[in-house]
GUTOR-331007 format. One record per residue: chain; y, x, z of N, C-alpha, C in turn; residue number from 1. Coordinates in steps of 0.2 Angstrom, whole numbers, plus 5000, padded with zeros to 4 digits. Atoms other than C-alpha are relative to their C-alpha. Example, Ala and Ser with C-alpha at 12.3 -4.5 7.8 and 13.67 -1.06 7.14 Angstrom:
! residues 2
atom chain->A&ny->4994&nx->5004&nz->5000&cay->4978&cax->5062&caz->5039&cy->5006&cx->5004&cz->5000&resi->1
atom chain->A&ny->4994&nx->4996&nz->4999&cay->4995&cax->5068&caz->5036&cy->5005&cx->4996&cz->5003&resi->2
This chain:
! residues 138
atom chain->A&ny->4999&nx->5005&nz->4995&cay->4423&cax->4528&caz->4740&cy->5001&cx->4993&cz->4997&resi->1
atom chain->A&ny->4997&nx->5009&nz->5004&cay->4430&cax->4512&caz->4729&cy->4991&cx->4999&cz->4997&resi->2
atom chain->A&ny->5005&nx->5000&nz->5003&cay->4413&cax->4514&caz->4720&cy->4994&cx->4997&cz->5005&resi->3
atom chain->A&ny->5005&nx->4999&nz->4995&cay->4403&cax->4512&caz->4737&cy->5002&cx->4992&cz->5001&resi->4
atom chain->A&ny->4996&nx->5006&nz->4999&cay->4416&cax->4495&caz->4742&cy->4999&cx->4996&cz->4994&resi->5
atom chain->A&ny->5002&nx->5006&nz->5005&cay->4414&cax->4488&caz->4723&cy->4990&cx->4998&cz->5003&resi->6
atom chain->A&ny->5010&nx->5000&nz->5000&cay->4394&cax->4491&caz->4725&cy->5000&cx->4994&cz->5006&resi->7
atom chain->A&ny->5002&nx->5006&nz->4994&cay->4394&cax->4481&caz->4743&cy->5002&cx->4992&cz->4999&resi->8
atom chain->A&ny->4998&nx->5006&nz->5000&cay->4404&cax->4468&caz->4739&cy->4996&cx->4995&cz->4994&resi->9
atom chain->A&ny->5004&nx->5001&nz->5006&cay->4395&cax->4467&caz->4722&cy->4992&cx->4992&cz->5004&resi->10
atom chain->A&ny->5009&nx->5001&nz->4998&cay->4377&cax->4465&caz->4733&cy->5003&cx->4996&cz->5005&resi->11
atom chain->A&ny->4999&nx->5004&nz->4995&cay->4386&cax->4454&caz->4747&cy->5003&cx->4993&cz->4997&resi->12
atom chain->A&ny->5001&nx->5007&nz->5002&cay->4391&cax->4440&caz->4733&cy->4994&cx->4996&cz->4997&resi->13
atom chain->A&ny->5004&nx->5003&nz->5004&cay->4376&cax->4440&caz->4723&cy->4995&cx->4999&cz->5008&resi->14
atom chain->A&ny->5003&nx->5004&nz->4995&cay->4368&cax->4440&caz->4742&cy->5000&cx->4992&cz->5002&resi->15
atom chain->A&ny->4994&nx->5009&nz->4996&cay->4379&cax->4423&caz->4747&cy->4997&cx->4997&cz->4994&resi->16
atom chain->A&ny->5003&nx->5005&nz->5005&cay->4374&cax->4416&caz->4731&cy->4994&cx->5000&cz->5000&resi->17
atom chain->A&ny->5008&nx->5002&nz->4998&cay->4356&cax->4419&caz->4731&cy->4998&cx->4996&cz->5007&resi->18
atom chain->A&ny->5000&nx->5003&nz->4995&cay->4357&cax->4413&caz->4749&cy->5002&cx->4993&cz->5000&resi->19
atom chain->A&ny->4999&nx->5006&nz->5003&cay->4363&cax->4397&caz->4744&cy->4998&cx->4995&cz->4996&resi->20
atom chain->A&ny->5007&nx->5004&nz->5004&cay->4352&cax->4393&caz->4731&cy->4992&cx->4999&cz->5001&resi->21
atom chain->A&ny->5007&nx->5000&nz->4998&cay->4337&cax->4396&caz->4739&cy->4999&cx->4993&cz->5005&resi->22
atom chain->A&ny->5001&nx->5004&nz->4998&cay->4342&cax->4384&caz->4752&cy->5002&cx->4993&cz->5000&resi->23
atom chain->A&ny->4999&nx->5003&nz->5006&cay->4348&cax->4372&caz->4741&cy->4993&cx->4997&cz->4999&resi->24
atom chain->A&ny->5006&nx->5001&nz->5000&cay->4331&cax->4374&caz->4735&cy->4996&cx->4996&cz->5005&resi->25
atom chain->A&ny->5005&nx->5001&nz->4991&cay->4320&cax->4373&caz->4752&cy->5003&cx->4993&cz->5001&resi->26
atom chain->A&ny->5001&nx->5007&nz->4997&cay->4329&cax->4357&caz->4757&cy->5000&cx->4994&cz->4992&resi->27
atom chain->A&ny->5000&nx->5004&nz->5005&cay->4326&cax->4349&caz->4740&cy->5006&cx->4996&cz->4999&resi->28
atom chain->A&ny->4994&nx->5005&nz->5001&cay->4344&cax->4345&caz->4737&cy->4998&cx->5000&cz->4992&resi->29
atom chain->A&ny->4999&nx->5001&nz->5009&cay->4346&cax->4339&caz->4718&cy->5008&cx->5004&cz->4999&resi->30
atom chain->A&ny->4995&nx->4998&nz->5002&cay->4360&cax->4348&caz->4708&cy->5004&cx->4994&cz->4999&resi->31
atom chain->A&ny->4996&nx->5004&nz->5002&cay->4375&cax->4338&caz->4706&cy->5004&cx->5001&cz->4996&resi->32
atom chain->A&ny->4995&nx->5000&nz->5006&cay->4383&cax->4334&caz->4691&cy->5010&cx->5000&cz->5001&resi->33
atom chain->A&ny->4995&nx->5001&nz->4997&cay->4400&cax->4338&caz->4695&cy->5004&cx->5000&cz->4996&resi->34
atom chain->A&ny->4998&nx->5002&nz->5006&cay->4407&cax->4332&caz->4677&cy->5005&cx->4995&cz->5004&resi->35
atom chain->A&ny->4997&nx->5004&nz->4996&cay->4423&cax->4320&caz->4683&cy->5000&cx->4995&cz->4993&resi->36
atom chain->A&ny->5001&nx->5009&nz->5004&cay->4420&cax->4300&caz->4675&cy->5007&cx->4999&cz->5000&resi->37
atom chain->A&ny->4997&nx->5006&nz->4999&cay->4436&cax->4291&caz->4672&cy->5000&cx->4996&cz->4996&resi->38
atom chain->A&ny->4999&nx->5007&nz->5004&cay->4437&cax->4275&caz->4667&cy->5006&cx->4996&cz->5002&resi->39
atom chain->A&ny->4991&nx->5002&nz->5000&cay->4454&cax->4266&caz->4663&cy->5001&cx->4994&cz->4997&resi->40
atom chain->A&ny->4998&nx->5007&nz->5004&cay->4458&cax->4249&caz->4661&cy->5005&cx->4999&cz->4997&resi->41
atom chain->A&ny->4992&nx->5000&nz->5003&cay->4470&cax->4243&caz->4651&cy->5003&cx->4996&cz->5004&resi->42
atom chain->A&ny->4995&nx->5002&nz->4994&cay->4486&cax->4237&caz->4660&cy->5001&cx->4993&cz->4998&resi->43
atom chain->A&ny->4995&nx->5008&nz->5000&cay->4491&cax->4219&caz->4664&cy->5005&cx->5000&cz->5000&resi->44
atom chain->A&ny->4993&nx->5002&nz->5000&cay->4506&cax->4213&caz->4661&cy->5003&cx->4997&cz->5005&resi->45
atom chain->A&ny->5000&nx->5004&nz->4995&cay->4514&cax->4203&caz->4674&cy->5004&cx->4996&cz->4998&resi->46
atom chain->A&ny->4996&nx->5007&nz->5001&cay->4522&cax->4187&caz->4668&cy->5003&cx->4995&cz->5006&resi->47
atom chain->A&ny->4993&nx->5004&nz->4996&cay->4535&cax->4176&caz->4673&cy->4996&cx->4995&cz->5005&resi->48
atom chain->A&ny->5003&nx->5003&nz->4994&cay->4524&cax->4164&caz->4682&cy->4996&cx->5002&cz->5006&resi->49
atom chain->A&ny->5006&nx->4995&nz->4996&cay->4513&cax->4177&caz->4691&cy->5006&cx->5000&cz->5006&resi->50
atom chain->A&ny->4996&nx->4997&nz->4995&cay->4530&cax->4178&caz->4702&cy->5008&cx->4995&cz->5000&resi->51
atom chain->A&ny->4996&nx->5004&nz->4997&cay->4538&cax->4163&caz->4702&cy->4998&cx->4996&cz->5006&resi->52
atom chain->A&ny->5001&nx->5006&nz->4993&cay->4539&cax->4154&caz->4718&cy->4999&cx->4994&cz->5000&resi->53
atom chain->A&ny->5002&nx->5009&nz->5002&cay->4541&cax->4137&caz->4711&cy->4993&cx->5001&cz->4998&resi->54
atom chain->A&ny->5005&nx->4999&nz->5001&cay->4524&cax->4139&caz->4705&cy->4995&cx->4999&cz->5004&resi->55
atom chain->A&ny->5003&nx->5001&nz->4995&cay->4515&cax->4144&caz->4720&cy->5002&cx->4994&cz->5005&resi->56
atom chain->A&ny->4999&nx->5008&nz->4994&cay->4525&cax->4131&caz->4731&cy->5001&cx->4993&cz->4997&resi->57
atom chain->A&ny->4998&nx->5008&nz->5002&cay->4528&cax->4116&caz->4719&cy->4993&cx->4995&cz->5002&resi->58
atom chain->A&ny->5003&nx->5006&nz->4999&cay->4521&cax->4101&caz->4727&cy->4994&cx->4998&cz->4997&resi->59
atom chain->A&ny->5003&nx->5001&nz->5004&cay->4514&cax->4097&caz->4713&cy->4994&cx->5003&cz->4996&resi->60
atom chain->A&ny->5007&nx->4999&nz->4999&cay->4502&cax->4110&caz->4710&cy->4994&cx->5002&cz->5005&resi->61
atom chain->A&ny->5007&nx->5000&nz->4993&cay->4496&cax->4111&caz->4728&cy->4998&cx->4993&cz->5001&resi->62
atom chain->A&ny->5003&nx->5007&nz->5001&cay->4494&cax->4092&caz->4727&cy->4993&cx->5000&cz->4996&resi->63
atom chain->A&ny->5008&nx->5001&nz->5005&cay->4481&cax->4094&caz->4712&cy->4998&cx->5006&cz->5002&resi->64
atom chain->A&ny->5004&nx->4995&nz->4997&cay->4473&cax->4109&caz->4719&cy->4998&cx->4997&cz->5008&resi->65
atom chain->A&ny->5004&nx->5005&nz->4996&cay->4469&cax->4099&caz->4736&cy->4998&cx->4993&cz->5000&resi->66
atom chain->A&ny->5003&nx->5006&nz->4999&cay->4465&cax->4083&caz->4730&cy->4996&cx->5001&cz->5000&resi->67
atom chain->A&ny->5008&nx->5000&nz->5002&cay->4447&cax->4082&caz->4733&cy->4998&cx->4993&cz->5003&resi->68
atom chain->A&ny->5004&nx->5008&nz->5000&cay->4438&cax->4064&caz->4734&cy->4998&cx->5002&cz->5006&resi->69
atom chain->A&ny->5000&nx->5000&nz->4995&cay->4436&cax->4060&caz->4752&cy->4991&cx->4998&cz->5002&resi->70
atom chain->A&ny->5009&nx->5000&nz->4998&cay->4416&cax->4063&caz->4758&cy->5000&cx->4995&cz->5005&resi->71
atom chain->A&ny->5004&nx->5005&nz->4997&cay->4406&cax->4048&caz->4765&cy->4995&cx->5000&cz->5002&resi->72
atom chain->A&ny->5006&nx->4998&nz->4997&cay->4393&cax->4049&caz->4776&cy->4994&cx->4993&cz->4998&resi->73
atom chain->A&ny->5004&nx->5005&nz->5002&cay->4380&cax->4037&caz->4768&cy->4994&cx->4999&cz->5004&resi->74
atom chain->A&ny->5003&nx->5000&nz->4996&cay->4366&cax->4028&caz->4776&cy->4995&cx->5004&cz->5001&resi->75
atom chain->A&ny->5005&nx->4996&nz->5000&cay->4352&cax->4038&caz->4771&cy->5002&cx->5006&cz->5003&resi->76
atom chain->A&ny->4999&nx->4994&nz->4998&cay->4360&cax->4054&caz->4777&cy->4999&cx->5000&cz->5007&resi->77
atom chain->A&ny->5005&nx->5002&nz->4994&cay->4356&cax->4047&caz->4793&cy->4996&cx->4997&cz->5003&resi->78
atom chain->A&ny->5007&nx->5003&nz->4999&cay->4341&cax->4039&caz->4793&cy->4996&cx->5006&cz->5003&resi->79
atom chain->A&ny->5005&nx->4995&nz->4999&cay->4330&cax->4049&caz->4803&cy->4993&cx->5000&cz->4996&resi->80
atom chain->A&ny->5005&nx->5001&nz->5001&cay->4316&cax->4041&caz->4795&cy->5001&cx->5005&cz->4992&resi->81
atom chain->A&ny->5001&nx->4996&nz->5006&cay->4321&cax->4049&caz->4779&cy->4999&cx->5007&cz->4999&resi->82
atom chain->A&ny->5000&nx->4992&nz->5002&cay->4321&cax->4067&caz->4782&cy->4995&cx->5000&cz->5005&resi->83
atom chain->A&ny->5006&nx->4998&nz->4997&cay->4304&cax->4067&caz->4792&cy->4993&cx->4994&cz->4996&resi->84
atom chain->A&ny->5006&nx->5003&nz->5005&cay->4296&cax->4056&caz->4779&cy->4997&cx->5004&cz->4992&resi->85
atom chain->A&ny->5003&nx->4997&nz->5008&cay->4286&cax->4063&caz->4764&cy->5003&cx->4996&cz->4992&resi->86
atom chain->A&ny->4998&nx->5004&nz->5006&cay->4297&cax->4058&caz->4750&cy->5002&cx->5005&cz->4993&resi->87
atom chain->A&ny->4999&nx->4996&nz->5005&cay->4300&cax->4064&caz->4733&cy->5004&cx->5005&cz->4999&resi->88
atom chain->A&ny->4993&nx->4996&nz->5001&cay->4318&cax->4070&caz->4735&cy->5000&cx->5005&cz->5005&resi->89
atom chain->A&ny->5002&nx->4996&nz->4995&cay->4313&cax->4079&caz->4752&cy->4994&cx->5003&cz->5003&resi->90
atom chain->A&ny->5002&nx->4996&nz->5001&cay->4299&cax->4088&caz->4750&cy->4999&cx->5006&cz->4996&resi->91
atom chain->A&ny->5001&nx->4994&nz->5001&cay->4298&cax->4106&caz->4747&cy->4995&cx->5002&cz->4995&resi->92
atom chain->A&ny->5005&nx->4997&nz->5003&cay->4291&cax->4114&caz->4731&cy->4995&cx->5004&cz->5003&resi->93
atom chain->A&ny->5003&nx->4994&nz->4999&cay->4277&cax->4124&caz->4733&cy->5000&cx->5006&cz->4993&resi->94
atom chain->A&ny->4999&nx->4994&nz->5004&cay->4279&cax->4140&caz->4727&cy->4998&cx->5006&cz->5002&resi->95
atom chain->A&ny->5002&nx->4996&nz->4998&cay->4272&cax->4156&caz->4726&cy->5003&cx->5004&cz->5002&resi->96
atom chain->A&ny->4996&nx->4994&nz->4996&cay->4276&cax->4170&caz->4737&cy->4999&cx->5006&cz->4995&resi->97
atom chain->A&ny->4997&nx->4994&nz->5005&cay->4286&cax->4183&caz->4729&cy->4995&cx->5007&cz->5003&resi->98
atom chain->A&ny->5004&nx->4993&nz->5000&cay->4275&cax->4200&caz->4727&cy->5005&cx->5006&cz->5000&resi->99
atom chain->A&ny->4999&nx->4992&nz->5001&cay->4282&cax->4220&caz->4730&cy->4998&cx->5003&cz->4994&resi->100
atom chain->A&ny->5004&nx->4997&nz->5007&cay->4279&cax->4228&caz->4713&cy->5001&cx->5008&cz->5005&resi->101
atom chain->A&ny->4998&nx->4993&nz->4999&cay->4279&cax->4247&caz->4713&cy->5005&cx->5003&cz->4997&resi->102
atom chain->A&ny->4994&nx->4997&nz->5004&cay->4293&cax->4250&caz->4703&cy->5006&cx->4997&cz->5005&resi->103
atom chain->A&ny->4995&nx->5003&nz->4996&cay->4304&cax->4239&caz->4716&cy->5001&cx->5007&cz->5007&resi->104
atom chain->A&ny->5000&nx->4995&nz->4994&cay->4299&cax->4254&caz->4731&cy->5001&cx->5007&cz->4999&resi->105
atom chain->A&ny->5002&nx->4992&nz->5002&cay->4298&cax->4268&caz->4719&cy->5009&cx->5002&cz->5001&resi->106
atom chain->A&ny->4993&nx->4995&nz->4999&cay->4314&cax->4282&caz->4725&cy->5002&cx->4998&cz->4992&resi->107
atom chain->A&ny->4995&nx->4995&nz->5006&cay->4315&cax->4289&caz->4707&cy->5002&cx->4993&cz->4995&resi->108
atom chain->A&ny->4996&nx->5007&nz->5005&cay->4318&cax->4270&caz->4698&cy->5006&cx->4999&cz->5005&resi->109
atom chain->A&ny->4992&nx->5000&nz->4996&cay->4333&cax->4269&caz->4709&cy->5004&cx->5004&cz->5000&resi->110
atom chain->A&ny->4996&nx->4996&nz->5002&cay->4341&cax->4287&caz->4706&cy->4998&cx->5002&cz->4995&resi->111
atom chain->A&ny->4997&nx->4996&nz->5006&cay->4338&cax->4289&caz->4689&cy->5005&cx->4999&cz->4996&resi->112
atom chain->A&ny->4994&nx->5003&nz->5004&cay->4351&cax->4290&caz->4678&cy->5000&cx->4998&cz->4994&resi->113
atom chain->A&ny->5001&nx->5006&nz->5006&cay->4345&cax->4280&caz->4663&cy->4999&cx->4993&cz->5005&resi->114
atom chain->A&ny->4998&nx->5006&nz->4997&cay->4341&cax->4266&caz->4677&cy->5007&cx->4998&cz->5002&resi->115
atom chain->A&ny->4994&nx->5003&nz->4997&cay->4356&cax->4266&caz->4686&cy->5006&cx->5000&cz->4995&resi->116
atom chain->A&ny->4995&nx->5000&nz->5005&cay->4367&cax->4269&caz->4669&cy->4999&cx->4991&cz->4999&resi->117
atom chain->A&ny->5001&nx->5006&nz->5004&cay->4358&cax->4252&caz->4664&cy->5001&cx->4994&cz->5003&resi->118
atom chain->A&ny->4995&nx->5004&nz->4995&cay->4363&cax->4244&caz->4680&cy->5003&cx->4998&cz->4999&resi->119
atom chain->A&ny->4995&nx->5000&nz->5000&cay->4378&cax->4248&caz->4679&cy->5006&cx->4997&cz->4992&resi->120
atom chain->A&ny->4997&nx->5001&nz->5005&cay->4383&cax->4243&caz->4662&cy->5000&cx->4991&cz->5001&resi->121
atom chain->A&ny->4998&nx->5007&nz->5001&cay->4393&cax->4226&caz->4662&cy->5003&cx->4998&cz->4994&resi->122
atom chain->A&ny->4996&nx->5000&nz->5008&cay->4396&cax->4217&caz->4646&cy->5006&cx->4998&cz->5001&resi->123
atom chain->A&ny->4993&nx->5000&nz->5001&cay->4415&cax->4216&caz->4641&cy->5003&cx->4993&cz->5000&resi->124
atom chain->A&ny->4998&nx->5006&nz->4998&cay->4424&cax->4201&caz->4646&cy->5006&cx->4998&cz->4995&resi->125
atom chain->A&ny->4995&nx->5000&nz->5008&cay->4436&cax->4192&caz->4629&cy->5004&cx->4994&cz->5006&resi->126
atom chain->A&ny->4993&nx->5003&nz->4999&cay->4451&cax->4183&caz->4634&cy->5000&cx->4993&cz->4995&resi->127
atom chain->A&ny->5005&nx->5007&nz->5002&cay->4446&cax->4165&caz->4627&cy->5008&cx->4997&cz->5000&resi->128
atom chain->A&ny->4993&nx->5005&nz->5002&cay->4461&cax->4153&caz->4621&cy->5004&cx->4997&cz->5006&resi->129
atom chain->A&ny->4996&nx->5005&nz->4994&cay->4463&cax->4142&caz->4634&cy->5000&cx->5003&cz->5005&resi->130
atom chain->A&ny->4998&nx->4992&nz->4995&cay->4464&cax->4157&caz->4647&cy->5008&cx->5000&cz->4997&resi->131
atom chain->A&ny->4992&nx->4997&nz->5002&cay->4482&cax->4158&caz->4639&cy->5002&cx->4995&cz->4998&resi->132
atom chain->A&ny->4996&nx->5007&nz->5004&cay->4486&cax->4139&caz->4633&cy->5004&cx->4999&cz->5007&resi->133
atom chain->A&ny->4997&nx->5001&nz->4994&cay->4502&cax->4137&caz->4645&cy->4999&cx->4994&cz->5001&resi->134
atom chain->A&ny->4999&nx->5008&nz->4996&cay->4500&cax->4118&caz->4644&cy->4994&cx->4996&cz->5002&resi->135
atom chain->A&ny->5004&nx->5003&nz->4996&cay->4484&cax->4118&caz->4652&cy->5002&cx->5000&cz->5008&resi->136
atom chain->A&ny->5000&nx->4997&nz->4994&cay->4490&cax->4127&caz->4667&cy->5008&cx->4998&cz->5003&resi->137
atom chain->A&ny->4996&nx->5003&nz->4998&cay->4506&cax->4115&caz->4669&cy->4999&cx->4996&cz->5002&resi->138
């Protein structure tokens, strides 16, 4: 009897599982790599000025962060005769129209995983002097 209930249950998994792959199959799904990626940056630190208040509220740097030189409306920018006239500064290059290649519409250049690795890959951003010179940034 135990012989009869292994045997079924034997041919009822490797059932499920065939059943499964076939239609797996049949809809053309792709196998999915189910290997788990982590990527880990390294930690910031959070310095004293990231969380002083004087800093964000002093005057003095929100005075030099909104000073911006007061815009002028000049006469040419309303001259109507200028923007309906054929002038150097106001005519439109001519340029060719952009073409569709085949590699732009092709599926498999968009999921492959040598294209989309090569996408994905950003080069590594360096930490530059003056990024850290306090006495630029008082």
């Amino acid at each position: 009897m135990k012989t009869k209930i292994r045997t079924f249950i034997a041919i009822a998994a490797l059932g499920i599982i065939g059943f499964t792959n076939i239609n797996a199959i049949a809809d053309n799904k792709s196998l999915v790599n189910a290997e788990v990626v982590t990527e880990s940056d390294e930690m910031l630190t959070i310095e004293a000025w990231m969380t002083d208040a004087n800093f964000w509220t002093s005057e003095l740097k929100v005075a030099a962060a909104d000073a911006e030189e007061t815009l002028k409306v000049e006469a040419w920018m309303t001259d109507q005769n200028f923007w309906t006239s054929e002038t150097e500064s106001n005519v439109a290059d001519d340029e060719e129209a952009l073409e569709v290649e085949s590699w732009m519409t092709n599926e498999n250049y968009w999921t492959s995983a040598t294209t989309v690795d090569a996408l994905e890959t950003e080069e590594t951003l360096e930490v530059e002097s003056w990024m850290t010179n306090l006495s630029l940034w008082e």
